[in-house]
N, C-alpha and C positions, 0 to 999 in steps of 0.2 A: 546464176553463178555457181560455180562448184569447185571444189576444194579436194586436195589428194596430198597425202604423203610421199614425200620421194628422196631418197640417201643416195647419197653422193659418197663411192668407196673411195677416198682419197688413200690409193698404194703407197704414196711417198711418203706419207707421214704416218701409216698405220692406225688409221680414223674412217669413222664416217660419221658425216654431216647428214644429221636428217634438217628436211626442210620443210614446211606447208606451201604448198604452192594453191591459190586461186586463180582461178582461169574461167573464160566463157567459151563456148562452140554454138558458133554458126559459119552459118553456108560456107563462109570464106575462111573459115580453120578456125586454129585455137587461138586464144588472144589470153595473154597471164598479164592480170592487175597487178598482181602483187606473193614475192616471194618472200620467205621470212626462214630465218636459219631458226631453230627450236632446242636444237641437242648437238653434243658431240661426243662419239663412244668412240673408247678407246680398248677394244676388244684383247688388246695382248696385255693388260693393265686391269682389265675388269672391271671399267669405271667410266662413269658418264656425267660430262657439264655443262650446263643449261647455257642459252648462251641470252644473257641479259644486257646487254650494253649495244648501243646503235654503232659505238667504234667496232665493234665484233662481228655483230651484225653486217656489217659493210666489207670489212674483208673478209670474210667466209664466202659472201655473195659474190666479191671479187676474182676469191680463188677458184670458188665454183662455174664463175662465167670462162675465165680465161682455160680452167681443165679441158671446156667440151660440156659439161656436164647438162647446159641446161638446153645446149641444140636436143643432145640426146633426150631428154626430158620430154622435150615437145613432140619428137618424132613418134615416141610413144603413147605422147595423148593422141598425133592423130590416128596413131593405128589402131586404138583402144576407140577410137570415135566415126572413123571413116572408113575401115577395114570390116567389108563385110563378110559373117562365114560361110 
């Protein structure tokens, strides 16, 4: 199992969502157990909030899935895994 950070630039709202993301690789790609939202900075504010509660938790992961955000995510693990130089 392995484990990576990954933020999520939400432009509409002026934020990013970092995440932990776990995941495994074999033969047949990446496979993610489990994603967890961590933080959210709010860089025009200069401030950042933990995000502690599973009602939180669930839509951040909702907003994140429906952006794109977490196809993109995967694409990059395979290329980070499958992409030889």
């Amino acid at each position: 199992m392995q484990s990576s950070v990954t933020v999520w630039e939400d432009d509409e709202t002026n934020r990013r969502v970092h995440f932990e993301v776990c995941y495994k690789v074999d033969a047949a790609g990446i496979e993610v157990s489990k994603v967890t939202p961590t933080h959210v900075e709010f860089p025009h504010q200069g401030r950042t909030v933990g995000v502690w509660t599973n009602s939180g938790r669930k839509v951040l992961l909702t907003q994140a899935r429906n952006s794109g955000h977490f196809d993109n995510m995967i694409s990059q693990f395979e290329q980070e895994h499958f992409t030889q130089a």
